[in-house]
PyMOL Python script that loads the backbone (N, CA, C, O; Angstrom):
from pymol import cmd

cmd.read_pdbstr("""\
ATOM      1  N   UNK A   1      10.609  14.625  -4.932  1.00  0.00           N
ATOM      2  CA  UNK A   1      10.723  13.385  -5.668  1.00  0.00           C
ATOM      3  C   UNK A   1      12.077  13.377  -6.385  1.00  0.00           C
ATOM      4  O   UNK A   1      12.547  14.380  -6.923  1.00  0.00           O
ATOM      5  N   UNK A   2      12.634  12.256  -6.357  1.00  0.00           N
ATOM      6  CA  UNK A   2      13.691  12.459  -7.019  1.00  0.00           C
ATOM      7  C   UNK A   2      13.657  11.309  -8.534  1.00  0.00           C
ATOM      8  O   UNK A   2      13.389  10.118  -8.372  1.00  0.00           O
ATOM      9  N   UNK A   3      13.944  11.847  -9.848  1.00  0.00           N
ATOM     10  CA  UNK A   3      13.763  11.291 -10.930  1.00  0.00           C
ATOM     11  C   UNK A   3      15.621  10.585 -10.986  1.00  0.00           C
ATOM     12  O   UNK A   3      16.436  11.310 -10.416  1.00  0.00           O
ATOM     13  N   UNK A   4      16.094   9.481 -11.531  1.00  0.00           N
ATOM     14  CA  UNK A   4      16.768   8.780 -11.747  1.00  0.00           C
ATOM     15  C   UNK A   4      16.549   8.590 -13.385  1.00  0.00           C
ATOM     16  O   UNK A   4      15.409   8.593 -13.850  1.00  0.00           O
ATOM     17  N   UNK A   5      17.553   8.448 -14.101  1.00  0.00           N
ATOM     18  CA  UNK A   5      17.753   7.696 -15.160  1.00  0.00           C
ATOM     19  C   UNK A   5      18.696   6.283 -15.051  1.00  0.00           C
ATOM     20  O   UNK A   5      19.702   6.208 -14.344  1.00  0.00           O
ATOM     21  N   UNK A   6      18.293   5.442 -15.693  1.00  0.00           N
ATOM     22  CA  UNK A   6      18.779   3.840 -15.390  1.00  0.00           C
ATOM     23  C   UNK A   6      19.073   3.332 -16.509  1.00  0.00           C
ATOM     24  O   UNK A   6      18.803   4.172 -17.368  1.00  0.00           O
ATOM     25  N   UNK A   7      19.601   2.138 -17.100  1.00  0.00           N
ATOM     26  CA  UNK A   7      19.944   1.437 -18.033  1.00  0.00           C
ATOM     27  C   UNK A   7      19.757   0.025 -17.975  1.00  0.00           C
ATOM     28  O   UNK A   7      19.886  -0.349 -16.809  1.00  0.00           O
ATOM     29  N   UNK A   8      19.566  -0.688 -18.570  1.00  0.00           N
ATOM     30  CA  UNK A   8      19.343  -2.482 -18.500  1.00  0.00           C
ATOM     31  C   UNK A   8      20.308  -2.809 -17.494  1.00  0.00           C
ATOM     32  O   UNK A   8      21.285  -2.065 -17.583  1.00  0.00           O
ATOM     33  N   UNK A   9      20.409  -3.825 -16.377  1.00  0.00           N
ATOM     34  CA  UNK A   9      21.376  -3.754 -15.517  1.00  0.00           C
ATOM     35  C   UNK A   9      21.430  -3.146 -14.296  1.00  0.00           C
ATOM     36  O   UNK A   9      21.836  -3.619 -13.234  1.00  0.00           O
ATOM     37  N   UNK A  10      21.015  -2.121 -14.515  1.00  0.00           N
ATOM     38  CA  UNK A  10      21.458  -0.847 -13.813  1.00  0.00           C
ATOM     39  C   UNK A  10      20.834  -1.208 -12.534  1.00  0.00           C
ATOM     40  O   UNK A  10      20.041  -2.145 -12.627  1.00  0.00           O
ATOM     41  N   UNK A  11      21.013  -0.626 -11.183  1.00  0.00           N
ATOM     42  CA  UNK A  11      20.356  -1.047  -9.837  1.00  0.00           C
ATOM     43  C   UNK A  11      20.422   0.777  -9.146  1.00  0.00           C
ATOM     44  O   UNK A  11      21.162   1.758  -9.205  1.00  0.00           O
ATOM     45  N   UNK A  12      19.058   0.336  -8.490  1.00  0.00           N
ATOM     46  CA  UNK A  12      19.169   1.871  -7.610  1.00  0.00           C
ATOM     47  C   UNK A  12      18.840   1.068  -6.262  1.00  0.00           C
ATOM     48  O   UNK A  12      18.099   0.113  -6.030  1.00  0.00           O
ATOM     49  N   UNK A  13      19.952   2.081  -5.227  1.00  0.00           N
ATOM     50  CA  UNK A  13      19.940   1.648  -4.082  1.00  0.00           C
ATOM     51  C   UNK A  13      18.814   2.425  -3.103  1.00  0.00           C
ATOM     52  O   UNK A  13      18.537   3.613  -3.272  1.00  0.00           O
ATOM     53  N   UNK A  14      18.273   1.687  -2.177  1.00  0.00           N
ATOM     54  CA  UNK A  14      17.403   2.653  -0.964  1.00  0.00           C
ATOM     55  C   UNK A  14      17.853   2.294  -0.080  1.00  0.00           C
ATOM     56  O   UNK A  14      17.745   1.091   0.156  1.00  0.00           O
ATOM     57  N   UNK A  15      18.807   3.419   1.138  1.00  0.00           N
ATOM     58  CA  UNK A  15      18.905   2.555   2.215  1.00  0.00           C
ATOM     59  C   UNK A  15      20.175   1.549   1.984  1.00  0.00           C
ATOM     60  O   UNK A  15      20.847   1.250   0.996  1.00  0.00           O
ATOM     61  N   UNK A  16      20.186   1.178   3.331  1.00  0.00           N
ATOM     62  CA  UNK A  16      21.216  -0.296   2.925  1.00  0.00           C
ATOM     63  C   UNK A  16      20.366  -1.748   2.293  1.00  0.00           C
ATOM     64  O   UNK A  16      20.780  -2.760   1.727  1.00  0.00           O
ATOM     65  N   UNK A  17      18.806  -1.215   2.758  1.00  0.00           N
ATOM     66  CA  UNK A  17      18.106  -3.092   2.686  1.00  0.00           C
ATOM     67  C   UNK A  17      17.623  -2.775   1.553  1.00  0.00           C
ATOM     68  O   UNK A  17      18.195  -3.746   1.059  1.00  0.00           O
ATOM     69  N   UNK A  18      17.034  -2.260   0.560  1.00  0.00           N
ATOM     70  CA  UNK A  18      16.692  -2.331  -0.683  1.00  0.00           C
ATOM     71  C   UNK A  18      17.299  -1.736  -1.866  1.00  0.00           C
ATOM     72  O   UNK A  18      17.544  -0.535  -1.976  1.00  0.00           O
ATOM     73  N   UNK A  19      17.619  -2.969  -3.083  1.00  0.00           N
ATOM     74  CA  UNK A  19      17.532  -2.444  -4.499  1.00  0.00           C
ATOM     75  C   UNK A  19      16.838  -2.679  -5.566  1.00  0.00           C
ATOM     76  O   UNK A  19      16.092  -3.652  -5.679  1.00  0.00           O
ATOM     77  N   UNK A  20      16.989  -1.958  -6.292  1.00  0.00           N
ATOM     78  CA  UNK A  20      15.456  -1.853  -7.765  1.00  0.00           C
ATOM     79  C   UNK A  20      16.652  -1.935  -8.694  1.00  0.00           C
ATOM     80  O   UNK A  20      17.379  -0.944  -8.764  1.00  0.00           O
ATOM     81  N   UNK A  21      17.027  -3.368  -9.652  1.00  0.00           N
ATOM     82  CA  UNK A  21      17.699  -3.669 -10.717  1.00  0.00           C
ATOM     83  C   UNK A  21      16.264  -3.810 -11.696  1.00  0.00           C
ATOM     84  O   UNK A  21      15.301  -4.538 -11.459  1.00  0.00           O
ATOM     85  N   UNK A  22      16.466  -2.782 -12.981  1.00  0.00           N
ATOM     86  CA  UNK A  22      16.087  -2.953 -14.573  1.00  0.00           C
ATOM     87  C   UNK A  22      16.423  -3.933 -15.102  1.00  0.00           C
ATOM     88  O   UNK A  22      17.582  -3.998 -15.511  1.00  0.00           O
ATOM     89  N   UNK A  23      15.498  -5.072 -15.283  1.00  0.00           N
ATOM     90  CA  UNK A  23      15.686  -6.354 -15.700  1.00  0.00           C
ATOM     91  C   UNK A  23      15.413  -6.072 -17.001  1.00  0.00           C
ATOM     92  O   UNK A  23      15.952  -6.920 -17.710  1.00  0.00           O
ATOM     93  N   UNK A  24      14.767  -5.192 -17.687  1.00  0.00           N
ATOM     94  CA  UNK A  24      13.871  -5.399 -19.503  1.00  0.00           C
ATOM     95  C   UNK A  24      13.868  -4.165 -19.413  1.00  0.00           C
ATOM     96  O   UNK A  24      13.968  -3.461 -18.409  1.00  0.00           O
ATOM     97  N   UNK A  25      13.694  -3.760 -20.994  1.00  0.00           N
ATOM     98  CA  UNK A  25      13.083  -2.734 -21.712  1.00  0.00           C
ATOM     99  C   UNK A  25      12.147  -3.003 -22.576  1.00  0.00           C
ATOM    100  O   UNK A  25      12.936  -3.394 -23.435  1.00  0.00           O
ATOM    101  N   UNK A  26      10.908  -3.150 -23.185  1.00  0.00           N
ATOM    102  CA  UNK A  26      10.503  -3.535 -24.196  1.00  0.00           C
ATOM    103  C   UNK A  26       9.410  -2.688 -24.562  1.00  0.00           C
ATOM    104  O   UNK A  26       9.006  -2.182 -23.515  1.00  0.00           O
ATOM    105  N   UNK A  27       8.491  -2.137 -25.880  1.00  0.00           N
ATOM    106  CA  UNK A  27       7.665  -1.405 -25.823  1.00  0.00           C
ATOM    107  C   UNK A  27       7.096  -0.072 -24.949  1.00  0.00           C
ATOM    108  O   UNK A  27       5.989   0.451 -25.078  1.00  0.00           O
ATOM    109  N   UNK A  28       7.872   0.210 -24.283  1.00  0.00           N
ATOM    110  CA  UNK A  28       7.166   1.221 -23.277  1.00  0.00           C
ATOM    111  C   UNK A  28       6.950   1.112 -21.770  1.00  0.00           C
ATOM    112  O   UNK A  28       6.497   1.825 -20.875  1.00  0.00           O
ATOM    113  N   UNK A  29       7.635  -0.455 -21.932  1.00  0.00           N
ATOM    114  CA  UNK A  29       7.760  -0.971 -20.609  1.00  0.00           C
ATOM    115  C   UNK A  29       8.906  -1.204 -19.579  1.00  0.00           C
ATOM    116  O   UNK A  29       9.893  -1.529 -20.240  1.00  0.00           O
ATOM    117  N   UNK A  30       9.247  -1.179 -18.095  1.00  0.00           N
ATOM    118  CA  UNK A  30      10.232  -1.631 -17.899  1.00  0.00           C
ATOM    119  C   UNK A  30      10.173  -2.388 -16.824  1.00  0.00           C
ATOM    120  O   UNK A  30       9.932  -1.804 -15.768  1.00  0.00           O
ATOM    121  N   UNK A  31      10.347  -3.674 -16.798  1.00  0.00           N
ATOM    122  CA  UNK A  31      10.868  -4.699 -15.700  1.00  0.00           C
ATOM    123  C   UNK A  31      11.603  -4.735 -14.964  1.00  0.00           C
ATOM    124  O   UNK A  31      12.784  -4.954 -15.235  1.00  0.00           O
ATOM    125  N   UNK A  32      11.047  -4.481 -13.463  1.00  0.00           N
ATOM    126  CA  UNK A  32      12.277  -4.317 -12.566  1.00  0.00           C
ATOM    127  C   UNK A  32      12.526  -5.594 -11.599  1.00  0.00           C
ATOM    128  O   UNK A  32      11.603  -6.405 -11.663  1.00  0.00           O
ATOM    129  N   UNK A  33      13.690  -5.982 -10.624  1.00  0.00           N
ATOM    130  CA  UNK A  33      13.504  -6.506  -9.703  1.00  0.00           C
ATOM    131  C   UNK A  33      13.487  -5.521  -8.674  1.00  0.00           C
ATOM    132  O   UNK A  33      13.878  -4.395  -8.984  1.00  0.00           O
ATOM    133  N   UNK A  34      13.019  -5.783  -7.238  1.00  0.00           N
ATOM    134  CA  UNK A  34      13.006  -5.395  -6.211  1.00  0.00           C
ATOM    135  C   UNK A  34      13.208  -6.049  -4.787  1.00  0.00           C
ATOM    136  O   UNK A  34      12.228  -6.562  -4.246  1.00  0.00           O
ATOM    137  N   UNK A  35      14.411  -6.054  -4.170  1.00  0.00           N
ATOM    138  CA  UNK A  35      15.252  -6.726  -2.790  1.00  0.00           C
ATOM    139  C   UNK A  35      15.480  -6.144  -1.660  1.00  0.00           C
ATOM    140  O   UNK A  35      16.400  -5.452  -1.225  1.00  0.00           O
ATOM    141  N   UNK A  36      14.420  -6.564  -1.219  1.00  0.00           N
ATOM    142  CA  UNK A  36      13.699  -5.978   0.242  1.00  0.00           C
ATOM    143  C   UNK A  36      13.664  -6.936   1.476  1.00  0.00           C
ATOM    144  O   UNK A  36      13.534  -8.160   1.458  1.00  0.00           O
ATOM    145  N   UNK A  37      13.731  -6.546   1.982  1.00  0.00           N
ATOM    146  CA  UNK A  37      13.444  -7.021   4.012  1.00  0.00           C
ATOM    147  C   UNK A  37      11.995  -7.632   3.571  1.00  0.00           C
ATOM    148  O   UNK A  37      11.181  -6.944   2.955  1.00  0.00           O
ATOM    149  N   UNK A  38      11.752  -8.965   3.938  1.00  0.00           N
ATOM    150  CA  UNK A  38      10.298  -9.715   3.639  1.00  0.00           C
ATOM    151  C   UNK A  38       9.062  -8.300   4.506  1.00  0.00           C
ATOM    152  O   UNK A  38       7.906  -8.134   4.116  1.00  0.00           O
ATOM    153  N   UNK A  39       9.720  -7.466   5.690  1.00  0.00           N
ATOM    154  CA  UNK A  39       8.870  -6.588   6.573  1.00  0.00           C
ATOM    155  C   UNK A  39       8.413  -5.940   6.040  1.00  0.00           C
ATOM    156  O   UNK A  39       7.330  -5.561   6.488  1.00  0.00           O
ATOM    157  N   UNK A  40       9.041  -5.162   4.308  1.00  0.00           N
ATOM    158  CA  UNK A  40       8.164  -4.231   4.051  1.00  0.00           C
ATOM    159  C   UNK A  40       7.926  -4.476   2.726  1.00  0.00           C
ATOM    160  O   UNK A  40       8.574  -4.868   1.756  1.00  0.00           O
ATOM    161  N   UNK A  41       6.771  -4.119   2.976  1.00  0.00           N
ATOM    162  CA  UNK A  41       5.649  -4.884   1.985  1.00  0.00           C
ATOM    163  C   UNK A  41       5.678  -3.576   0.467  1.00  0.00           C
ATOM    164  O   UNK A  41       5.731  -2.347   0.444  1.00  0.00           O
ATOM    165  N   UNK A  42       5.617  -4.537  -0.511  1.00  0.00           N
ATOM    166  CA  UNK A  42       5.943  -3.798  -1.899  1.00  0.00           C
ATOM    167  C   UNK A  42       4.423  -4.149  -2.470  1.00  0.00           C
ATOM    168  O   UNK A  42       3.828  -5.217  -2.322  1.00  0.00           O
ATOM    169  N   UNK A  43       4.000  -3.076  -3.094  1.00  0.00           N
ATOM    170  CA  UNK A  43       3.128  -3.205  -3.784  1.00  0.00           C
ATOM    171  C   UNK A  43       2.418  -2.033  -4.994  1.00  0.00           C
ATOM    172  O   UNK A  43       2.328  -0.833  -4.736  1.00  0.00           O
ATOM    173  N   UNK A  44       1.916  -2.694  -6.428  1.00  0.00           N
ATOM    174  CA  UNK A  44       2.252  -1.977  -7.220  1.00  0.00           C
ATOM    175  C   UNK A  44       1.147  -0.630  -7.004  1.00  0.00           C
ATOM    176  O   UNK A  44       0.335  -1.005  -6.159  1.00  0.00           O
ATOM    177  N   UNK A  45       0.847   0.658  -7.409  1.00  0.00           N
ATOM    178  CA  UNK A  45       0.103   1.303  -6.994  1.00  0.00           C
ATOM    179  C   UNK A  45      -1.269   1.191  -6.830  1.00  0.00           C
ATOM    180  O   UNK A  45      -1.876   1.580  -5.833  1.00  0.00           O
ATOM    181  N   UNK A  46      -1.968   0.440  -8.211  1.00  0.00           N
ATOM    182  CA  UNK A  46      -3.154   0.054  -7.850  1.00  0.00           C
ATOM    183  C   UNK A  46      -3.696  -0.790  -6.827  1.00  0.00           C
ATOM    184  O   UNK A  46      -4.713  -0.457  -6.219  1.00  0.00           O
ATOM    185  N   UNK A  47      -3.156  -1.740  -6.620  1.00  0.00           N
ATOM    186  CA  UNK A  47      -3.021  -2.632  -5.742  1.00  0.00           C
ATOM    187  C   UNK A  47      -2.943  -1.938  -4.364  1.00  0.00           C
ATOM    188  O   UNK A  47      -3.687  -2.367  -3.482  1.00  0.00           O
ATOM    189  N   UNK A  48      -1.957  -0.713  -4.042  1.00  0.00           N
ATOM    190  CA  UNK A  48      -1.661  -0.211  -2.846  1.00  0.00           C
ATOM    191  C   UNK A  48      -3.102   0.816  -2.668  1.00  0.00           C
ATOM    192  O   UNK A  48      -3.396   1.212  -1.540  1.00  0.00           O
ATOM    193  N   UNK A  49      -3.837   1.146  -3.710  1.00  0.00           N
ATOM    194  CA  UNK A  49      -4.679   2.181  -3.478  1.00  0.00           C
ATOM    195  C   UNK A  49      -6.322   1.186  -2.800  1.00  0.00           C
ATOM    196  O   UNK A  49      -7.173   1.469  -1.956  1.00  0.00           O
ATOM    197  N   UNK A  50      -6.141   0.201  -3.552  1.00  0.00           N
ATOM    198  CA  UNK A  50      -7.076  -1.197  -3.437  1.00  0.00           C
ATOM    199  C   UNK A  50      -7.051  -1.620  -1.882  1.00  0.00           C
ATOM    200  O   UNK A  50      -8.060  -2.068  -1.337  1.00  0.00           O
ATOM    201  N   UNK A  51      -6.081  -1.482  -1.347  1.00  0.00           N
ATOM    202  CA  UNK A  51      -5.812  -1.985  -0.061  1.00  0.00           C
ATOM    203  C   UNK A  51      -5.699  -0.911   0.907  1.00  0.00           C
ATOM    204  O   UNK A  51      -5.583  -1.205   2.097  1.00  0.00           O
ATOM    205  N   UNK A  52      -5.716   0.093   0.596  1.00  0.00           N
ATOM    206  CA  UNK A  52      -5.997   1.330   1.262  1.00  0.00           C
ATOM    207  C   UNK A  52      -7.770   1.540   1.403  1.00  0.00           C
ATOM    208  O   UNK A  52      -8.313   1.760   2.486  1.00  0.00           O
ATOM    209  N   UNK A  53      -8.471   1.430   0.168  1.00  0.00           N
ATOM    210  CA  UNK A  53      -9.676   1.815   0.667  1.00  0.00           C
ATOM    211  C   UNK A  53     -10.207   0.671   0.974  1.00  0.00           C
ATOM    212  O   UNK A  53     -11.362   0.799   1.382  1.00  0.00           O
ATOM    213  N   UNK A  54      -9.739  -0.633   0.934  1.00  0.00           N
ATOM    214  CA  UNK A  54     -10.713  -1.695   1.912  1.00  0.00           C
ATOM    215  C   UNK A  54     -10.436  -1.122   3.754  1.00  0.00           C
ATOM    216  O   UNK A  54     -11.200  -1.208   4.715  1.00  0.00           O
ATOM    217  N   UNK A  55      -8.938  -0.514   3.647  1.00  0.00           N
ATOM    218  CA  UNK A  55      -8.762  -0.257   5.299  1.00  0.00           C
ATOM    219  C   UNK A  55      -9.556   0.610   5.744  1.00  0.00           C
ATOM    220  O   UNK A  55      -9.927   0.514   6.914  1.00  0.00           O
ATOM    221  N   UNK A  56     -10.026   1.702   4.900  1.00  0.00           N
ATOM    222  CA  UNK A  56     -10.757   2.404   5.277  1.00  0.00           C
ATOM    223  C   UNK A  56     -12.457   2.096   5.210  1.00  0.00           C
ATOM    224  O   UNK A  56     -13.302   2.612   5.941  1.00  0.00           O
ATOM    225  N   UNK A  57     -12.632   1.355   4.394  1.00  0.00           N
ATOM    226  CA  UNK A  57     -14.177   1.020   4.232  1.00  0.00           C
ATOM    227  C   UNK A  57     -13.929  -0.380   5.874  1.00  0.00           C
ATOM    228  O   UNK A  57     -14.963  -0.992   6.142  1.00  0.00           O
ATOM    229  N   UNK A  58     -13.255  -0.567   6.344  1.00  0.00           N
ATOM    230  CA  UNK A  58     -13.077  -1.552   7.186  1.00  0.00           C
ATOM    231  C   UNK A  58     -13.406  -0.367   8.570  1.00  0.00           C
ATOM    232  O   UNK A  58     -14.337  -0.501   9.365  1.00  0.00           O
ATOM    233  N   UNK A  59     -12.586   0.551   8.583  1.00  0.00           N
ATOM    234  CA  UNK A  59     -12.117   1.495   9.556  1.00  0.00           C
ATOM    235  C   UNK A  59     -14.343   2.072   9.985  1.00  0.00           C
ATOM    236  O   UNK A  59     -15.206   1.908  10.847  1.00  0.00           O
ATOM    237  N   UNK A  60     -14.130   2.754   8.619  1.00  0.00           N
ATOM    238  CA  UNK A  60     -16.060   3.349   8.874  1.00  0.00           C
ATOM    239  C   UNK A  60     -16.932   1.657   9.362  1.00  0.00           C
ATOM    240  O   UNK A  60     -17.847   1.810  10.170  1.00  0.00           O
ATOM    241  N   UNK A  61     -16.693   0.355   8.957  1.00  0.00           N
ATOM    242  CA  UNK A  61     -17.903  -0.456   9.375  1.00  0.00           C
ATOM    243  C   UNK A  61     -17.807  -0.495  10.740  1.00  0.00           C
ATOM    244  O   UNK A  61     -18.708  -0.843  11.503  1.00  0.00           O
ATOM    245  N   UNK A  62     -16.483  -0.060  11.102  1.00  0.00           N
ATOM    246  CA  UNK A  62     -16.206  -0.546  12.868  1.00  0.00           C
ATOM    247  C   UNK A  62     -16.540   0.193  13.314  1.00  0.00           C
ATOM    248  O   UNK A  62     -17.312  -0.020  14.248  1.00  0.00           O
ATOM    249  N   UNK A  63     -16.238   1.387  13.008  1.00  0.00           N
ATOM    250  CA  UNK A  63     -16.762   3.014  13.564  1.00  0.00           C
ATOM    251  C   UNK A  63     -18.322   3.106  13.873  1.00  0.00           C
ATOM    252  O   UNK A  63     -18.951   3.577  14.821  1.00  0.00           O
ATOM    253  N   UNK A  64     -18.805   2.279  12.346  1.00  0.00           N
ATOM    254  CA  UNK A  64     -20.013   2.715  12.323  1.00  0.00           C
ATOM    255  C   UNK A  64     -20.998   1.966  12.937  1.00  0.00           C
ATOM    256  O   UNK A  64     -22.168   2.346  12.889  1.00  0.00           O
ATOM    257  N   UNK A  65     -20.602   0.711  13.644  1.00  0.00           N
ATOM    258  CA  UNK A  65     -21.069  -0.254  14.105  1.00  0.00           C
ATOM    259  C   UNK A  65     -20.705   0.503  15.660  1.00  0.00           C
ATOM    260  O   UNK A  65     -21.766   0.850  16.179  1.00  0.00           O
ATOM    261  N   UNK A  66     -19.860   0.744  16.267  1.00  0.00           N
ATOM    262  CA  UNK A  66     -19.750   1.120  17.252  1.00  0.00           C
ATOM    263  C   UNK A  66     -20.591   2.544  17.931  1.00  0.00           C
ATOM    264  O   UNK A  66     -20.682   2.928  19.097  1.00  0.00           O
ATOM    265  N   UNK A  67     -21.106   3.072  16.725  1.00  0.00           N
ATOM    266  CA  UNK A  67     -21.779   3.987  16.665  1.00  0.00           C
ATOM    267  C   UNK A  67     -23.096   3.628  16.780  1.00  0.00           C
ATOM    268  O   UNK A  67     -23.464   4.347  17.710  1.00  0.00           O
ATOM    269  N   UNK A  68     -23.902   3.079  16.490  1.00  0.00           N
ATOM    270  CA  UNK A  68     -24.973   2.209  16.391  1.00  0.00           C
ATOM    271  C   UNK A  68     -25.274   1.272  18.025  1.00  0.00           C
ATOM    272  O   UNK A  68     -26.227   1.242  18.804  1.00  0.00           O
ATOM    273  N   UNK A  69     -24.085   0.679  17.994  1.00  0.00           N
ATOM    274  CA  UNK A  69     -24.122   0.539  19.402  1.00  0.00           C
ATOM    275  C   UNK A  69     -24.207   1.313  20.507  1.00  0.00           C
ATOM    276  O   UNK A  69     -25.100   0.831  21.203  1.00  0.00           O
ATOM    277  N   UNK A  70     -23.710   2.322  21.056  1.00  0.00           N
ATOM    278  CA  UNK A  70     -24.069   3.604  21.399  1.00  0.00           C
ATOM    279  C   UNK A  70     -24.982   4.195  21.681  1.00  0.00           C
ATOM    280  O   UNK A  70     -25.205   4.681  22.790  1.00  0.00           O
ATOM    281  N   UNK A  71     -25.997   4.282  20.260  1.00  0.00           N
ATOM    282  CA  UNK A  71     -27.374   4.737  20.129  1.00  0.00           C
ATOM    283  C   UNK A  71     -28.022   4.145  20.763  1.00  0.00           C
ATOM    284  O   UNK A  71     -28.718   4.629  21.655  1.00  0.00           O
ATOM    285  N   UNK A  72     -27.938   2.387  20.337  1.00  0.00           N
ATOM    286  CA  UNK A  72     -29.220   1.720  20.834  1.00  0.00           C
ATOM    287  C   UNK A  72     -29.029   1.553  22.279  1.00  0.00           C
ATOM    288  O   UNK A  72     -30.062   1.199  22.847  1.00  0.00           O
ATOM    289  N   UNK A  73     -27.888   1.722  23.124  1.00  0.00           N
ATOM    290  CA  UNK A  73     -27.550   1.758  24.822  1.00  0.00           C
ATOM    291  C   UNK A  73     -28.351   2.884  25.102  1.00  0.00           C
ATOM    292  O   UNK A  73     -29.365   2.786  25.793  1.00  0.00           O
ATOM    293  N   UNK A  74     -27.755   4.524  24.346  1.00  0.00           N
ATOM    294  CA  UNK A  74     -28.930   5.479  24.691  1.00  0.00           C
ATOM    295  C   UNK A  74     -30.006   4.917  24.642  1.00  0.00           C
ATOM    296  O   UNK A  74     -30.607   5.047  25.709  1.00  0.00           O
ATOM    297  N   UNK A  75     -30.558   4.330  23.884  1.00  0.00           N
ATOM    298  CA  UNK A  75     -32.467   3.913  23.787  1.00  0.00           C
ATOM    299  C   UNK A  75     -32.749   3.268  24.961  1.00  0.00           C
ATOM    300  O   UNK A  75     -33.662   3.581  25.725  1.00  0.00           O
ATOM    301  N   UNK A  76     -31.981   2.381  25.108  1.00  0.00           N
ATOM    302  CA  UNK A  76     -32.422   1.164  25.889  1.00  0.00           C
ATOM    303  C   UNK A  76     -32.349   2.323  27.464  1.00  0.00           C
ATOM    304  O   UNK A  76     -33.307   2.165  28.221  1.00  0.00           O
ATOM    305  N   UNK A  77     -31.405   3.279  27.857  1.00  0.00           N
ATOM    306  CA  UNK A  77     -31.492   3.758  29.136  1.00  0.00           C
ATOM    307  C   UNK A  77     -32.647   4.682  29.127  1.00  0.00           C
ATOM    308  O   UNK A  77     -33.094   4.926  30.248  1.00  0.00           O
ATOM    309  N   UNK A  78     -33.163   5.181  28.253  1.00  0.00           N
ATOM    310  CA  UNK A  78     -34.566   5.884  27.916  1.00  0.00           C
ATOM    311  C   UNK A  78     -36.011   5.432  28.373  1.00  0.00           C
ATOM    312  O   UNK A  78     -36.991   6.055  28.781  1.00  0.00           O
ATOM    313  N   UNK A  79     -35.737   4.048  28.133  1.00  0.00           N
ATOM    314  CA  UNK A  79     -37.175   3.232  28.370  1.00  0.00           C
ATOM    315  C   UNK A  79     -36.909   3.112  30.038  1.00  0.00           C
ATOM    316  O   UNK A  79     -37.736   2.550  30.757  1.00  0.00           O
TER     317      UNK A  79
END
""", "prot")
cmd.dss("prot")
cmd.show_as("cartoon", "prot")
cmd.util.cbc("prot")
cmd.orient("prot")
């Protein structure tokens, strides 16, 4: 990981397609902008963790549905 120190103003570069300019300081907080390629998608961590386990609670219903299906083909060649 690499830690940066910044100042009001200040911009950190990623790459040629993105920068993170410190718009505010206030209370404990800091406001950034962020200038990115519309392709890759920014999002704040909770949000990214939120959208991670719907993919996965998405990933097991398909799984698990396909699984189910399966079974009941075994049954049905049984009878």
């Amino acid at each position: 990981m690499l830690v940066l120190t910044r100042r009001l103003g200040e911009v950190i570069r990623i790459g040629d397609d993105i920068s993170i300019r410190v718009l505010d300081i206030q209370r404990g907080q800091v406001r950034v902008a962020i200038d990115a390629p519309r392709e890759i998608p920014i999002h704040r961590e909770e949000i990214y963790q939120q959208v991670q386990e719907e993919n996965r609670k998405a990933a097991d219903a398909e799984h698990g549905s396909e699984a189910a299906e399966l079974w009941q083909r075994s049954q049905e060649k049984k009878r």
